[in-house]
PLY file of the C-alpha trace (Angstrom):
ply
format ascii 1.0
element vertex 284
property float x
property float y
property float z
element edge 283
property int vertex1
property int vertex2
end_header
30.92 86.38 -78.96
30.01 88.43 -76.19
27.81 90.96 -77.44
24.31 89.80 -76.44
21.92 88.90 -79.22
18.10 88.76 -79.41
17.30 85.00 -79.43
15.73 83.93 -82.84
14.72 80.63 -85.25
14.07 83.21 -88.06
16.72 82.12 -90.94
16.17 85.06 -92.86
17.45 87.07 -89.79
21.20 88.05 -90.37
23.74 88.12 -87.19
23.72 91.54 -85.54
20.80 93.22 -87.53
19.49 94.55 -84.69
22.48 97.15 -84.42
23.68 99.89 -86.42
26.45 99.71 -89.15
28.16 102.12 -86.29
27.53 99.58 -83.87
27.78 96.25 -85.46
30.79 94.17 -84.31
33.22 94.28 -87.49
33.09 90.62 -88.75
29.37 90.85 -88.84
29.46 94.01 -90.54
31.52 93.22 -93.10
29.33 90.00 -93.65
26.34 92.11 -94.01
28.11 94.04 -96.65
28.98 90.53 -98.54
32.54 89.08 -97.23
31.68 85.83 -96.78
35.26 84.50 -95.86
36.07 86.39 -92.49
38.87 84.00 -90.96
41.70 86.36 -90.61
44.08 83.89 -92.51
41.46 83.44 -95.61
40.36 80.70 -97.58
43.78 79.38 -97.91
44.26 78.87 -94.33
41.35 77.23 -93.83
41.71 75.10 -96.32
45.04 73.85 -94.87
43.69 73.44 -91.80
41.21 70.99 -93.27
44.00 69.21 -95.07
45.58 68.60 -91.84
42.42 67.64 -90.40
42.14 64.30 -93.09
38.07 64.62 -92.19
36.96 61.15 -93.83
33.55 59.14 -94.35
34.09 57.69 -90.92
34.34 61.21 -89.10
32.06 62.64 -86.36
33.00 66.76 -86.60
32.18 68.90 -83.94
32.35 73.13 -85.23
32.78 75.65 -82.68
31.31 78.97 -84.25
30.28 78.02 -87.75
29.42 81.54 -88.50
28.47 82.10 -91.94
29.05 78.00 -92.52
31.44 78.31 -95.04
34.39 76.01 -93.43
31.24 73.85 -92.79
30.41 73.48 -96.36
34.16 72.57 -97.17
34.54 69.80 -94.68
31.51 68.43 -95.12
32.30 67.84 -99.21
34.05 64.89 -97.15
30.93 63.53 -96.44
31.66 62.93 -92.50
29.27 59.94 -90.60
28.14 63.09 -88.43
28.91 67.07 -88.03
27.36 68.97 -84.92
27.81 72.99 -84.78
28.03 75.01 -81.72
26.99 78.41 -82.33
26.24 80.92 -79.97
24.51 83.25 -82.21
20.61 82.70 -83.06
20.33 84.35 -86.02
23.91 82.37 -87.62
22.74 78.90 -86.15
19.56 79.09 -88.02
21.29 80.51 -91.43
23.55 76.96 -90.98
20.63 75.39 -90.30
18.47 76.13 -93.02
21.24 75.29 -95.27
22.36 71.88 -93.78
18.66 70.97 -94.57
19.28 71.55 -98.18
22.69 70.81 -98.36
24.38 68.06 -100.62
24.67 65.30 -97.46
21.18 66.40 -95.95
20.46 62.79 -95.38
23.46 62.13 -92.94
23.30 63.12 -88.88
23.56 66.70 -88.93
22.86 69.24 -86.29
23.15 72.92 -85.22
22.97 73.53 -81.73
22.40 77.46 -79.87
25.35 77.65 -77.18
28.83 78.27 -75.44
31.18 76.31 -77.34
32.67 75.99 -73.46
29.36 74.13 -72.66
28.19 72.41 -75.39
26.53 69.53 -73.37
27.86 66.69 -75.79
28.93 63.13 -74.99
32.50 63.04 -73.48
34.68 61.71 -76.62
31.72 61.59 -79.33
33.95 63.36 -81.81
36.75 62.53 -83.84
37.38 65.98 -85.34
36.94 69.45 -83.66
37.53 72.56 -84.71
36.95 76.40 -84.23
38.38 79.42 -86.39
38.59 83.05 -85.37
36.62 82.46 -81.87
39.43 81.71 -79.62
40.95 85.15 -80.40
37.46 86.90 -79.24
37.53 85.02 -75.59
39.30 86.06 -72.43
41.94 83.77 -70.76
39.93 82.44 -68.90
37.33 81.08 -71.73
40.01 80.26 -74.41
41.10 77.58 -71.86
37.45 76.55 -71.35
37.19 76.26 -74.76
39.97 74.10 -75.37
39.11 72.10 -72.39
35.80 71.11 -73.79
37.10 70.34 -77.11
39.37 67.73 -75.46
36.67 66.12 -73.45
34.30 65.43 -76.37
37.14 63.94 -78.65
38.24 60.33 -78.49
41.75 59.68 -77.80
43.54 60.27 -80.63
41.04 62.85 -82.18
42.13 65.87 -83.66
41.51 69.08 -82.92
42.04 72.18 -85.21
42.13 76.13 -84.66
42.60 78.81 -87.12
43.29 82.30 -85.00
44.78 85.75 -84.99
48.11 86.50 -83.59
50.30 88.56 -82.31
54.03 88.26 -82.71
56.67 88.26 -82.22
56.94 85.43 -79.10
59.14 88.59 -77.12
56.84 91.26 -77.73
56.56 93.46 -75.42
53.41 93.19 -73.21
52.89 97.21 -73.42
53.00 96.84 -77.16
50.93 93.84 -77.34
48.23 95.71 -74.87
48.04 98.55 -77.34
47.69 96.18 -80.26
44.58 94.32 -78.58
42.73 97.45 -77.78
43.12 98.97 -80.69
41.84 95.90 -82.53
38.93 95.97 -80.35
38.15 99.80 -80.88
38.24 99.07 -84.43
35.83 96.08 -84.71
33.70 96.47 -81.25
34.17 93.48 -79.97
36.93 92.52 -77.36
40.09 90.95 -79.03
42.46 89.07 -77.30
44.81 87.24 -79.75
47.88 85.33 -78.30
51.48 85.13 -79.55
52.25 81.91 -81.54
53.99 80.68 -78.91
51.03 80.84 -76.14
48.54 79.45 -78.45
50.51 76.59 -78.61
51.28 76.20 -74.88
47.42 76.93 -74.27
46.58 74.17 -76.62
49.05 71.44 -75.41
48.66 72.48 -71.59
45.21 70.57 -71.65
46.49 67.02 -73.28
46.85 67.84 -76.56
49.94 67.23 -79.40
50.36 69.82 -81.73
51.41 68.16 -84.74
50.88 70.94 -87.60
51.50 75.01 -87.95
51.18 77.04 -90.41
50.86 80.88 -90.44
49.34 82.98 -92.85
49.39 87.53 -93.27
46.62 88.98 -91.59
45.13 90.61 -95.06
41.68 90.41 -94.30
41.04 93.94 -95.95
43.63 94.15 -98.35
42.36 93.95 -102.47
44.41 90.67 -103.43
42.96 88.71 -100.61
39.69 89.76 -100.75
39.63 88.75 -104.46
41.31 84.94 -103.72
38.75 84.89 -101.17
35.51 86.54 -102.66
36.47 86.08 -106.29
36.52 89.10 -108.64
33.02 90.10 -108.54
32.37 89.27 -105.05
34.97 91.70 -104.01
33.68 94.00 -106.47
30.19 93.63 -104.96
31.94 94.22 -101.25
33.90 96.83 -102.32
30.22 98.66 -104.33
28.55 98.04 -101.21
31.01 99.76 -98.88
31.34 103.03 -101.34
27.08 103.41 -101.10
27.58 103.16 -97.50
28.79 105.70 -94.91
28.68 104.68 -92.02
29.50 101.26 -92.98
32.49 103.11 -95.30
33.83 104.81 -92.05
33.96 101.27 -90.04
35.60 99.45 -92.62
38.49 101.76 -93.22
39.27 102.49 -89.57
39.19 98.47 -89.42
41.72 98.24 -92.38
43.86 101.35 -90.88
43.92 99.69 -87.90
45.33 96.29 -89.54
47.66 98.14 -91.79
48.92 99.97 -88.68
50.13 96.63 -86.84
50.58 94.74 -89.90
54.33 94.33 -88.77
53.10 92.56 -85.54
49.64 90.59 -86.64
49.19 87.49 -88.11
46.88 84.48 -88.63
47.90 81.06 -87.45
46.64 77.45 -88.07
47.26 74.64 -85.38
46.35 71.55 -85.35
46.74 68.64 -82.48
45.74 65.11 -81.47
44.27 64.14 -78.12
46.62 61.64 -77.00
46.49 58.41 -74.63
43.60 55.79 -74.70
41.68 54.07 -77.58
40.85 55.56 -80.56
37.81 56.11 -81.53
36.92 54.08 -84.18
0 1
1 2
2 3
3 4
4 5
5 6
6 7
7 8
8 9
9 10
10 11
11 12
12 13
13 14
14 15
15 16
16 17
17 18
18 19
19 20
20 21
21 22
22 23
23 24
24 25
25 26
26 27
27 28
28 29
29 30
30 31
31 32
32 33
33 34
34 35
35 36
36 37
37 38
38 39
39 40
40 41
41 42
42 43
43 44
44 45
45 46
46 47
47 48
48 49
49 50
50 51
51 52
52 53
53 54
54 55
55 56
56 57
57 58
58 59
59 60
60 61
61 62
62 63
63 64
64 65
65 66
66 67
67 68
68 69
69 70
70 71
71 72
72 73
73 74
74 75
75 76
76 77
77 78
78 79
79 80
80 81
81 82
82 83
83 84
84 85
85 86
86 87
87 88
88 89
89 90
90 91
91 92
92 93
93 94
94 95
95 96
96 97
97 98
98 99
99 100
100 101
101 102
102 103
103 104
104 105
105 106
106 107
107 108
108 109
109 110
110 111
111 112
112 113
113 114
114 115
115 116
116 117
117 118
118 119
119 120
120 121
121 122
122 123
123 124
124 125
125 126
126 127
127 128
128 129
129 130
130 131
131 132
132 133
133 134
134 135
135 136
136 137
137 138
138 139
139 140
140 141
141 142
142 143
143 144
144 145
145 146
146 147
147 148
148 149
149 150
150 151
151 152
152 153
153 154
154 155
155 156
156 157
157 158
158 159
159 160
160 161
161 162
162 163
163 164
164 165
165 166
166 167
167 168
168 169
169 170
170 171
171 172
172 173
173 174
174 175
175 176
176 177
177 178
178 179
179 180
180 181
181 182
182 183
183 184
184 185
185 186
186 187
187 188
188 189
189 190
190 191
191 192
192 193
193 194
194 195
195 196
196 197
197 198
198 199
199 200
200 201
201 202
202 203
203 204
204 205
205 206
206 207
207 208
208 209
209 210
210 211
211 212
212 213
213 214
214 215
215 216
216 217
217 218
218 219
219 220
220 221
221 222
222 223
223 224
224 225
225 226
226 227
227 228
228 229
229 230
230 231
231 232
232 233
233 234
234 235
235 236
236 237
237 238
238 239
239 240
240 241
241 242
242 243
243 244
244 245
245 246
246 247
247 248
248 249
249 250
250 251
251 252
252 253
253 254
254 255
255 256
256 257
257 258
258 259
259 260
260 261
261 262
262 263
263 264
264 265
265 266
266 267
267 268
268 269
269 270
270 271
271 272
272 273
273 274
274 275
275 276
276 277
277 278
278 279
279 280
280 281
281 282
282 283
């Protein structure tokens, strides 16, 4: 993320509470108002992307951006040997926290660390599994590749390495059209968005050593009523939806967000990719 955050162990604390429902960048805004699944290809997606993943007993799992820890609480129903998060925000690495020292597998290694998922300061190939959803899309050039860089250094050799983004398509679009889409996203949810075409994210990803081995693609339906019931369930999108109607200025940032998807729905997507680090020894 790159709005700046006041630094905080409180867990209670929610992600962006210091700003304004006018202010708020979207995804924590619509958190606040109850959506707890806010990867832009839903539950579903996610869930594939964990099915290509195969996390087992024997896994050590890196997280880029946990968030909310929802994907967290998924993969770690595999009961990995380890799972580390890297989140840069204070207030959403202590909610993960607090719940990891609760959670169902509280007795295994499991740690939350505050940073830059480009500088995470971890072992070079500690992990067998790495993954990051709906971050990559929120980076410049410059830090996607950073990104994916450090992902490949702190897998083993044959590790795999999972993303879950936004997308722009298709491959040919023009870059005029793609530069209105991107701003317009980013007007709509205050926070720069830079999503890639399919075809970049998988260059970007297999430019620094990796194999992409799985892709899968998914609408971009974030705000629509049929996903936000598969993804809420009935009365958590009914809770969303109560929320949003007692809530103007919250109301106003929500619809311009789904006008904004609706309006580009033609050339916006979410896509899943998943790679192995190749050469070496596996780790074991």
């Amino acid at each position: 993320m790159t709005h700046d955050q006041p630094q905080t162990d409180d867990p209670c604390a929610f992600p962006g509470d210091h700003l304004s429902a006018a202010k708020m960048p979207g995804h924590w805004l619509l958190a606040r108002l109850g959506k707890k699944v806010l990867r832009p290809g839903g539950l579903d997606l996610t869930r594939r992307m964990l099915d290509f993943l195969e996390i087992g007993p024997s896994d050590r799992i890196v997280e880029f951006a946990p968030g909310l820890g929802g994907t967290a609480r998924l993969a770690l129903a595999s009961d990995p040997l380890s799972y580390t998060a890297i989140e840069r925000d204070a207030a959403a690495a202590a909610g993960v926290r607090k719940w990891l020292e609760v959670g169902p597998t509280a007795d295994r290694e499991r740690l939350v660390k505050t940073g830059l998922a480009q500088k995470t300061g971890l072992p070079d190939g500690q992990a067998s599994v790495v993954y990051g959803e709906a971050m990559l899309s929120m980076q410049s050039d410059e830090a996607k590749r950073e990104i994916v860089r450090e992902a490949f250094r702190v897998l083993a050799p044959g590790g795999r390495y999972g993303i879950h983004e936004l997308c722009i398509g298709p491959d040919d679009l023009p870059d005029a059209r793609m530069e209105t889409i991107r701003h317009s996203i980013t007007e709509a949810i205050h926070h720069r968005t830079v999503p890639l075409p399919v075809r970049e994210w998988v260059e970007l990803i297999e430019s620094e050593g990796f194999e992409v081995f799985a892709r899968v693609g998914a609408p971009m339906a974030l705000l629509e009523p049929a996903r936000l019931i598969k993804d809420e369930g009935i009365m958590g999108a009914l809770r969303f939806g109560w929320r949003v109607l007692n809530d103007a200025p919250a109301r106003a940032r929500v619809l311009k967000m789904r006008r904004t998807f609706r309006r580009y729905r033609e050339n916006m997507a979410a896509v899943c990719l998943v790679a192995r680090k190749t050469g070496g020894t596996a780790l074991a």
